[in-house]
C-alpha positions as CSV (number, residue, x, y, z in Angstrom):
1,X,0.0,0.0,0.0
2,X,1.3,3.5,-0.7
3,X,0.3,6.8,0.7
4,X,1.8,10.2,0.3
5,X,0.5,10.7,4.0
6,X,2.1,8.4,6.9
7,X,-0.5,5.4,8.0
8,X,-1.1,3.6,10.6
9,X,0.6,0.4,9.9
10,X,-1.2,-1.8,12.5
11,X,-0.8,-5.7,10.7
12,X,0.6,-4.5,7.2
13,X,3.9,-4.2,8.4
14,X,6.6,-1.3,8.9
15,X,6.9,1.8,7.3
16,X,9.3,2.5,4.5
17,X,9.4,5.8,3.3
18,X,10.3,6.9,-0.3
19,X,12.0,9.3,-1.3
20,X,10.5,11.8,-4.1
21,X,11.9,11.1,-7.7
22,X,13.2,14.1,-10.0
23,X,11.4,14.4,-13.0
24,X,13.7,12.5,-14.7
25,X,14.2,9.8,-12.6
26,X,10.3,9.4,-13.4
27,X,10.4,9.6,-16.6
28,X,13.7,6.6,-16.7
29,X,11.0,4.1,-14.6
30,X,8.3,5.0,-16.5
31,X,11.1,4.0,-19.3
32,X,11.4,0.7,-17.6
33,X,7.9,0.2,-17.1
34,X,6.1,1.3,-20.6
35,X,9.6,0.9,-23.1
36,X,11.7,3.4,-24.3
37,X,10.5,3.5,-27.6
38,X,6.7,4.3,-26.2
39,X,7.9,7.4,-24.0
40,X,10.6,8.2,-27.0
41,X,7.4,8.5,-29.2
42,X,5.5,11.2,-26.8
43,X,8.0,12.2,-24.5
44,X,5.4,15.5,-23.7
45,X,2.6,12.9,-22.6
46,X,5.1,10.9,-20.5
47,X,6.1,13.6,-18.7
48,X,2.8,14.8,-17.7
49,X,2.0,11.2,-16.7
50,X,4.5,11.2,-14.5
51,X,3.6,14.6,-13.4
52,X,0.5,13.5,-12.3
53,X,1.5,10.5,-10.4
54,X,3.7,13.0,-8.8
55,X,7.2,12.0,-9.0
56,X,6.3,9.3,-6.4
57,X,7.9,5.7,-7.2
58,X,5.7,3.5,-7.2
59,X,3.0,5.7,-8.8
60,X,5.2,6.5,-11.5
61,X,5.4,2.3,-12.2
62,X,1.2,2.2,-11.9
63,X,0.3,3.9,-15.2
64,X,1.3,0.7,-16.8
65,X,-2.2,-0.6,-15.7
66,X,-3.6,2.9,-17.5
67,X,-1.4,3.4,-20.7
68,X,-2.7,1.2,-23.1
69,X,-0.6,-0.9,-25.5
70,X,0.8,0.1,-28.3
């Protein structure tokens, strides 16, 4: 589970906290996540995607539920 606000853990476990990506750094997962030829093609759209997610790791990994193939 993520959160950009600190939860309660109670039975999930510790707390790790992550550290805010630069824009970049978003855009090189998003890289790894989507291919480099996809964010080659629009880099403008991937890095508003990222963006949006925030910079945040492991929102910047979810849009490959979202960006559709192709």
């Amino acid at each position: 589970m993520t959160s950009r606000r600190r939860l309660s853990t109670g039975d999930i476990g510790p707390s790790v906290p992550l550290p805010v990506l630069t824009p970049a750094e978003a855009v090189q997962l998003l890289v790894r996540t989507v291919g480099e030829e996809r964010v080659d093609k629009e880099p403008e759209a991937a890095a508003e995607v990222v963006q949006r997610c925030g910079h945040l790791p492991p929102t910047a990994r979810s849009p490959r539920a979202v960006v559709p193939d192709g």
